[in-house]
N, CA, C and O atoms as a MOPAC input file, in Angstrom:
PM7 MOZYME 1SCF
protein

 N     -3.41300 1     1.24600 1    32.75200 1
 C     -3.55500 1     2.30500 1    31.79100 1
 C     -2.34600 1     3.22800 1    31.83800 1
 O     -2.12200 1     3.89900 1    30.83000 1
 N     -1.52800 1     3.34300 1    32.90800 1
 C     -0.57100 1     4.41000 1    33.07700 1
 C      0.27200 1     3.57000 1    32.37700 1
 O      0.05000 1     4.05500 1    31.26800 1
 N      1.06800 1     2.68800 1    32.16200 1
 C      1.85800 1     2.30900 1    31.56100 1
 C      1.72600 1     2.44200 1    29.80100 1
 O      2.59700 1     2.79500 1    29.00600 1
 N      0.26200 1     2.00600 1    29.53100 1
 C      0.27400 1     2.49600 1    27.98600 1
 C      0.49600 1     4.39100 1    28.16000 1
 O      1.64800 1     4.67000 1    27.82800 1
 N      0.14400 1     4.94100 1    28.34300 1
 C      0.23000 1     6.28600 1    28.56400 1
 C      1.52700 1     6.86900 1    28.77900 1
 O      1.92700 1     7.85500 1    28.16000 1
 N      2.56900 1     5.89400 1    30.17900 1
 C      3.55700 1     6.56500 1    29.32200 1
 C      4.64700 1     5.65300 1    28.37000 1
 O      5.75100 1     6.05000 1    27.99800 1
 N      4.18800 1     4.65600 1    28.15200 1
 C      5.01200 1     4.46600 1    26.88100 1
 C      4.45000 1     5.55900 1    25.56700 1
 O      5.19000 1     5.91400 1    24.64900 1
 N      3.53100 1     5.82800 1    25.65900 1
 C      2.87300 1     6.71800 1    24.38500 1
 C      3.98800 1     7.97700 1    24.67400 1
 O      4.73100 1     8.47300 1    23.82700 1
 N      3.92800 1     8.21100 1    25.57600 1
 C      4.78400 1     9.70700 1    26.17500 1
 C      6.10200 1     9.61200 1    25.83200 1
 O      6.74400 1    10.64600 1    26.01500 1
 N      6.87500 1     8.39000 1    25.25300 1
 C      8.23200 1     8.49300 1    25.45900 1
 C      8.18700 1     8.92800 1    23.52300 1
 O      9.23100 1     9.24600 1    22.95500 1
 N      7.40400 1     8.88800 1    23.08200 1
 C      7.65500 1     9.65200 1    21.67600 1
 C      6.89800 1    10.48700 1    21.96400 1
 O      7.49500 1    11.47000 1    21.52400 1
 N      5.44900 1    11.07900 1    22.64500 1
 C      4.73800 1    12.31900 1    22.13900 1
 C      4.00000 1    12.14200 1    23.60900 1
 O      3.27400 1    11.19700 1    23.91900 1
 N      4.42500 1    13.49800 1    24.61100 1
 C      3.72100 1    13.54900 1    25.23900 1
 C      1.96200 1    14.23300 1    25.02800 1
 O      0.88200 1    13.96500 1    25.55300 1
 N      2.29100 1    14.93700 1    24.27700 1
 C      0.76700 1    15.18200 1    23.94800 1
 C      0.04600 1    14.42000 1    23.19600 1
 O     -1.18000 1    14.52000 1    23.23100 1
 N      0.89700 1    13.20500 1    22.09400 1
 C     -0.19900 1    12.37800 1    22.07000 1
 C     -0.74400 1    11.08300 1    23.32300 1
 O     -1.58000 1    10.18300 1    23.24500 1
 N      0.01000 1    11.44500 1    24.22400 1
 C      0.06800 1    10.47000 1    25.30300 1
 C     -1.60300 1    11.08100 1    26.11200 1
 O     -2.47700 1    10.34000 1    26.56300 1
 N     -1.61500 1    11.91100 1    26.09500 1
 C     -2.29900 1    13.09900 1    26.99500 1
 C     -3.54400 1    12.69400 1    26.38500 1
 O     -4.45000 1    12.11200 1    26.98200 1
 N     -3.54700 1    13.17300 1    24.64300 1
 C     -5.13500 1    12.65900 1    24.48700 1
 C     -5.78900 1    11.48300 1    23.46200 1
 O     -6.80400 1    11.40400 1    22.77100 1
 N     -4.89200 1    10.81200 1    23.69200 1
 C     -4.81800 1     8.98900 1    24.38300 1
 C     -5.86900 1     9.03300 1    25.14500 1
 O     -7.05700 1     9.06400 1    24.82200 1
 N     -5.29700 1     9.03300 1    26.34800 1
 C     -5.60700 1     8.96300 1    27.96900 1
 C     -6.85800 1     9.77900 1    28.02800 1
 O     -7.71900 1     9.55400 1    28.87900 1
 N     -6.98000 1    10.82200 1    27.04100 1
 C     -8.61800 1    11.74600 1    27.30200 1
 C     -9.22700 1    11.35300 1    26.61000 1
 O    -10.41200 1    11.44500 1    26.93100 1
 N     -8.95300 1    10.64500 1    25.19700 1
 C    -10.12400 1    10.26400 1    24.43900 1
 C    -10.45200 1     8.95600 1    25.15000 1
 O    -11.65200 1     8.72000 1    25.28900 1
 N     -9.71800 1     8.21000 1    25.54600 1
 C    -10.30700 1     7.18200 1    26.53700 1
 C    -11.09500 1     7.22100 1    27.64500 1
 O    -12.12200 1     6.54700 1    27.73300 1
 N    -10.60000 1     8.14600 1    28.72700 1
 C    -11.58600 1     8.32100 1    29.34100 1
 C    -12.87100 1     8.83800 1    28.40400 1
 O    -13.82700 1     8.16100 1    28.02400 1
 N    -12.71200 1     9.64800 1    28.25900 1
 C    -14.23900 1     9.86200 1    27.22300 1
 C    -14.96100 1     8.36000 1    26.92400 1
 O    -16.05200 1     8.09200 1    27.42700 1
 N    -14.30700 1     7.50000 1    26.13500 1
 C    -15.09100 1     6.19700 1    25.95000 1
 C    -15.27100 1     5.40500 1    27.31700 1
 O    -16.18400 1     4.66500 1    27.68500 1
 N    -14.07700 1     5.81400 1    27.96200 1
 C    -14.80800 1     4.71800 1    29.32800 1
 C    -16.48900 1     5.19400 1    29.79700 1
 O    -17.56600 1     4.60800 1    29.69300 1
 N    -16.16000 1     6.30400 1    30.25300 1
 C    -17.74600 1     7.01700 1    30.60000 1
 C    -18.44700 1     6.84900 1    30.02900 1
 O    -19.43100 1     6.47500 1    30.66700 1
 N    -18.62900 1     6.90400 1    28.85800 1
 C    -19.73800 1     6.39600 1    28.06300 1
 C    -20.70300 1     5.06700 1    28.33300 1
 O    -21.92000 1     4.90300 1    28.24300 1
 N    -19.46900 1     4.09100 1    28.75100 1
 C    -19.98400 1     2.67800 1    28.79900 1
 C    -21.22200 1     2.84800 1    29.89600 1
 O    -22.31500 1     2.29900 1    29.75400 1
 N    -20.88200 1     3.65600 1    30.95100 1
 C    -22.46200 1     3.51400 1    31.73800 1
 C    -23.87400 1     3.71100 1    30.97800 1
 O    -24.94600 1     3.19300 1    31.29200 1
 N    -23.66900 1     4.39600 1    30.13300 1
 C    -24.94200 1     4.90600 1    29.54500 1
 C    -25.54100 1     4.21800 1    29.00200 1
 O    -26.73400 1     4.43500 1    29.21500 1
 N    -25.26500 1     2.94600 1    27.95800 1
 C    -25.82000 1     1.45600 1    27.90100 1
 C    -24.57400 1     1.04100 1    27.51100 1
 O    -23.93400 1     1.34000 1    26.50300 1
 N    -24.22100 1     0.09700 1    28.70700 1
 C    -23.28700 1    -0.77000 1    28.44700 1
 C    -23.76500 1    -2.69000 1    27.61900 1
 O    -22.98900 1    -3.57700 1    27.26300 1
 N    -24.86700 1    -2.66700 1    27.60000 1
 C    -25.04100 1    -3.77700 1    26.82800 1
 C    -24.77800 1    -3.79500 1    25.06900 1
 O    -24.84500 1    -4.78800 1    24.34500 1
 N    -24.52300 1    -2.64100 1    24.73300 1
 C    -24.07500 1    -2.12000 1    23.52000 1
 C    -22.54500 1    -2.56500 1    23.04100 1
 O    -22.03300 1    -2.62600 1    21.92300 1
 N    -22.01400 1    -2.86300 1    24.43300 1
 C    -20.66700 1    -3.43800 1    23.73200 1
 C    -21.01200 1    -5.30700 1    23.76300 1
 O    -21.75400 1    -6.02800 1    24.43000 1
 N    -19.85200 1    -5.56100 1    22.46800 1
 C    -19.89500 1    -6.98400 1    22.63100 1
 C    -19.34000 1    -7.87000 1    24.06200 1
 O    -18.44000 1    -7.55700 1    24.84200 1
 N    -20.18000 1    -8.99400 1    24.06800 1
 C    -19.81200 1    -9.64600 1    24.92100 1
 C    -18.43700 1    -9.87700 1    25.15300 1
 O    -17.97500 1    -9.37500 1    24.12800 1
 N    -17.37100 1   -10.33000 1    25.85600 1
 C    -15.96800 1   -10.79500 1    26.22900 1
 C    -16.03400 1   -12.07900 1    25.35400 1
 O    -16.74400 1   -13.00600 1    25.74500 1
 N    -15.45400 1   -12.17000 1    24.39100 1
 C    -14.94100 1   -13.99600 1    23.82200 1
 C    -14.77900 1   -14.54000 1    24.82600 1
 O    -15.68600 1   -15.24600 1    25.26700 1
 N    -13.74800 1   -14.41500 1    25.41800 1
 C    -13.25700 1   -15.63500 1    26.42600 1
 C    -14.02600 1   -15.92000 1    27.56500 1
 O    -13.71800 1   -16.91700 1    28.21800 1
 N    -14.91900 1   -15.26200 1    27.90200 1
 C    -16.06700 1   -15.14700 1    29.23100 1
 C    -17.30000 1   -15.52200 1    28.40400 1
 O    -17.65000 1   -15.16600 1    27.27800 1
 N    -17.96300 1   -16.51200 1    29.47900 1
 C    -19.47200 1   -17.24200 1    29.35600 1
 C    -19.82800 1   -15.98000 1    30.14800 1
 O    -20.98500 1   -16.03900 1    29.73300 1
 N    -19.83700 1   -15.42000 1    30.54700 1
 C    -20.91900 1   -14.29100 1    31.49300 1
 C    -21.29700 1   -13.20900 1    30.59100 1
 O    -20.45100 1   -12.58500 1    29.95000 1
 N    -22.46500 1   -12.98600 1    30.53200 1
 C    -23.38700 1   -11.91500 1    29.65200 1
 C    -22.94700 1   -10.36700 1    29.98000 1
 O    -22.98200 1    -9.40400 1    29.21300 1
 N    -22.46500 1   -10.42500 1    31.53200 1
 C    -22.33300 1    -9.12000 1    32.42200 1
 C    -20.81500 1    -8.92100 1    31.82900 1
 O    -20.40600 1    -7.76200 1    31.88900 1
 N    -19.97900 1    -9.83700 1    31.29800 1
 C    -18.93400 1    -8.86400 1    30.75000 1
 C    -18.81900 1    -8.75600 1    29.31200 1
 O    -19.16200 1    -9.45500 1    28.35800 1
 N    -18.33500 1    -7.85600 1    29.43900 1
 C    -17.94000 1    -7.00900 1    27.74500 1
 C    -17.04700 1    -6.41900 1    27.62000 1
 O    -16.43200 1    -6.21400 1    28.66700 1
 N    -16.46500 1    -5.82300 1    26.35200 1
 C    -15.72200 1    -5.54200 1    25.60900 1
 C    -15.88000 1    -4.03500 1    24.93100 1
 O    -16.79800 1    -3.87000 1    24.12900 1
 N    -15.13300 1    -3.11400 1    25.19800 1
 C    -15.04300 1    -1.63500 1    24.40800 1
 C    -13.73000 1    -1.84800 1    23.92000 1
 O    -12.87600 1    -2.33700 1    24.65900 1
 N    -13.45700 1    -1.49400 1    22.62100 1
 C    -12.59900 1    -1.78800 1    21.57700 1
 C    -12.52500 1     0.03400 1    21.64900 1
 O    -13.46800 1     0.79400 1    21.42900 1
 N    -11.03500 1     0.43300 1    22.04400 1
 C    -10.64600 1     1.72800 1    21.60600 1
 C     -9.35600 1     1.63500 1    21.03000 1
 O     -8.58300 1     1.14600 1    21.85400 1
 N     -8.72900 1     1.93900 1    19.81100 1
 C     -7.97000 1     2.17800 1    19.23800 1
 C     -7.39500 1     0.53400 1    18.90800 1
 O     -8.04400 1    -0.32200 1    18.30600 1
 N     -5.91600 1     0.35900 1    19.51500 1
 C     -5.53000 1    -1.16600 1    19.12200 1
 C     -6.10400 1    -1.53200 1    20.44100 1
 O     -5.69900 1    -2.68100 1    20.61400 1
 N     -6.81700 1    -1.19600 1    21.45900 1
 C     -6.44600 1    -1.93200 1    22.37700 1
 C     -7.97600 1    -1.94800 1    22.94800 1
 O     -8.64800 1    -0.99400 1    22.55600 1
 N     -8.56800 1    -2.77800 1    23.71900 1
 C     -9.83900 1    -4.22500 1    24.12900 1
 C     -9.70400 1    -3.61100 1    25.63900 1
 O     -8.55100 1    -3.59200 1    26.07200 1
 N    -10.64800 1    -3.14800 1    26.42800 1
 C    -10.90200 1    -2.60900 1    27.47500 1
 C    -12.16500 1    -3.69000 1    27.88500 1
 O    -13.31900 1    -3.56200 1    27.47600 1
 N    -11.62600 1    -4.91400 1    28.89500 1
 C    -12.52800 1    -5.60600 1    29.08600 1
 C    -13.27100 1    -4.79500 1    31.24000 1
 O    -12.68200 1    -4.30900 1    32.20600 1
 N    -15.06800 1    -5.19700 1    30.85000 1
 C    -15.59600 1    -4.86400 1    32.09300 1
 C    -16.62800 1    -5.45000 1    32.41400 1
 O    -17.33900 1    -6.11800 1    31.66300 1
 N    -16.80100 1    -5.22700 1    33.65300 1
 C    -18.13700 1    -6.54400 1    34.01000 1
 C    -19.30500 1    -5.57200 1    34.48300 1
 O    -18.82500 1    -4.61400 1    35.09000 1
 N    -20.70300 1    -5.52500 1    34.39000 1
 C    -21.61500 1    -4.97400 1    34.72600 1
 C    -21.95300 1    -5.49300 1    35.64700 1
 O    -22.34800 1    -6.65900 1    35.62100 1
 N    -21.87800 1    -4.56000 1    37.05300 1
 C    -22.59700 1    -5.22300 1    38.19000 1
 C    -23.88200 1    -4.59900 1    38.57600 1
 O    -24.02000 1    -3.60800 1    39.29500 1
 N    -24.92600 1    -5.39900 1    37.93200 1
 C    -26.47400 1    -4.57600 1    38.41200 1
 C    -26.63200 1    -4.70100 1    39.46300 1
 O    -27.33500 1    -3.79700 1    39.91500 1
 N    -26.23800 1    -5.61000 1    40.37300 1
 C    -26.46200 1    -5.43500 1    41.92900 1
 C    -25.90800 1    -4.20100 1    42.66200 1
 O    -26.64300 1    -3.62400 1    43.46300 1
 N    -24.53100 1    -3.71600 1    42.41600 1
 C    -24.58400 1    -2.32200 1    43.05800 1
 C    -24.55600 1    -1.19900 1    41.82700 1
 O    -24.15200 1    -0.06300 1    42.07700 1
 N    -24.95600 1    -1.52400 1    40.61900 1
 C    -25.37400 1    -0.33700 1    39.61100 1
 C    -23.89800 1    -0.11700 1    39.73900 1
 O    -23.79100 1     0.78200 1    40.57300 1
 N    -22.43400 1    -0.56200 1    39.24800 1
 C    -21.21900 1     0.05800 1    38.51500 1
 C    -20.92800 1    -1.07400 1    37.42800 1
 O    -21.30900 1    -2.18900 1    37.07100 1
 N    -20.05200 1    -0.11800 1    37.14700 1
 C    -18.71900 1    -0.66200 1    35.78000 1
 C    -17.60100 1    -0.94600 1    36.28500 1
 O    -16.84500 1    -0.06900 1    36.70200 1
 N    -17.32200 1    -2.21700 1    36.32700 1
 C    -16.01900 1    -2.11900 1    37.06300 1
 C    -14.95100 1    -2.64200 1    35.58900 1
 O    -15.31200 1    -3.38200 1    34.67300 1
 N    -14.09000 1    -2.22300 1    35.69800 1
 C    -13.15700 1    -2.58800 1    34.16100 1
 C    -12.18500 1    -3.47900 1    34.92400 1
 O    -11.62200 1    -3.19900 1    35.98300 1
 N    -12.09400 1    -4.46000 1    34.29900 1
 C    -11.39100 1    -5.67000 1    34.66100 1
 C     -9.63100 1    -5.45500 1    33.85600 1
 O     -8.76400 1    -5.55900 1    34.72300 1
 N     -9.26800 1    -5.29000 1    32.96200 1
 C     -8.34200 1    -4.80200 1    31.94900 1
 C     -8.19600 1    -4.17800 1    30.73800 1
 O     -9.17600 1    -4.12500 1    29.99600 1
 N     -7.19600 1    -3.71600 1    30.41600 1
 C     -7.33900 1    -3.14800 1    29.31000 1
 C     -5.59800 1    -3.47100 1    28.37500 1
 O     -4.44100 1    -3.13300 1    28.62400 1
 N     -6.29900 1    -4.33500 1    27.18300 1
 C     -4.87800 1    -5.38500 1    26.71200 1
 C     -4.67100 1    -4.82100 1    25.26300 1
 O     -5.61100 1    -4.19000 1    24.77900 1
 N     -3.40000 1    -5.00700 1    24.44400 1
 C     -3.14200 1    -4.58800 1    22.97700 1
 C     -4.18000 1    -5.88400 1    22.80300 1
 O     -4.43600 1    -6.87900 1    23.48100 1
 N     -4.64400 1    -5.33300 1    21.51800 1
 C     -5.55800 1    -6.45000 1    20.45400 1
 C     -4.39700 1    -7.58400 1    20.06600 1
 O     -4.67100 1    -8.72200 1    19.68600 1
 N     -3.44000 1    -7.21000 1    20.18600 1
 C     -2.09200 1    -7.85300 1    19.37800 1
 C     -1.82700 1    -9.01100 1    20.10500 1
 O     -1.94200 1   -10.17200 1    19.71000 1
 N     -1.33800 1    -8.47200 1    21.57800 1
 C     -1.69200 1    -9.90100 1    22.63000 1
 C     -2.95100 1   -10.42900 1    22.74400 1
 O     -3.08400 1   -11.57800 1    22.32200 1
 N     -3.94300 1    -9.85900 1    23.22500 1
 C     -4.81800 1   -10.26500 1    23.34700 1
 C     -5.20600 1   -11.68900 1    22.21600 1
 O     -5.79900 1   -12.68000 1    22.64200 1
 N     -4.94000 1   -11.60900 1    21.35400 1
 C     -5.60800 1   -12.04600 1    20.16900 1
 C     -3.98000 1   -13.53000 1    20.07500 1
 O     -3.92700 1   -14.47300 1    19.28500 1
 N     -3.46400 1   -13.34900 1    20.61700 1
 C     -2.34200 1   -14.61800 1    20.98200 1
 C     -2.73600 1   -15.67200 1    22.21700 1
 O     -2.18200 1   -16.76500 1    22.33500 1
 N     -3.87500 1   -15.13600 1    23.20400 1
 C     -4.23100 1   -16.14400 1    23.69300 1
 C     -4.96000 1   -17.26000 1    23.25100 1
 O     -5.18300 1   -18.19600 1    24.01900 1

């Protein structure tokens, strides 16, 4: 995430800033029902999914065994969508 953040920064640090806050904002969210996002395309597992913020696919896996979110990556739609 720091790398999108500061490439955002090398034209606008303040839009770099709330980037990075409106995201967190959506990351947190995902605990609250994370079965609400779509499943991962490329993953057979139900436990991961997909939060779509801006151009870019924030993939994470739900682990009900210790109750977290763990976020696996977060890719441009642009690549992403070249695999």
């Amino acid at each position: 995430m720091g790398d999108i953040v500061d490439y955002i920064a090398l034209d606008s640090v303040q839009n770099a800033l709330k980037f990075y806050q409106d995201l967190l904002v959506d990351i947190d969210k995902i605990a609250g029902n994370p079965h609400q996002h779509r499943r991962s395309l490329p993953h057979q597992d139900d436990a991961v999914r997909e939060l779509v913020f801006k151009d870019y696919i924030i993939i994470f896996n739900i682990r009900k065994s210790s109750n977290k979110i763990i976020i696996l990556g977060i890719f441009s739609q642009n690549l992403w969508n070249k695999k």
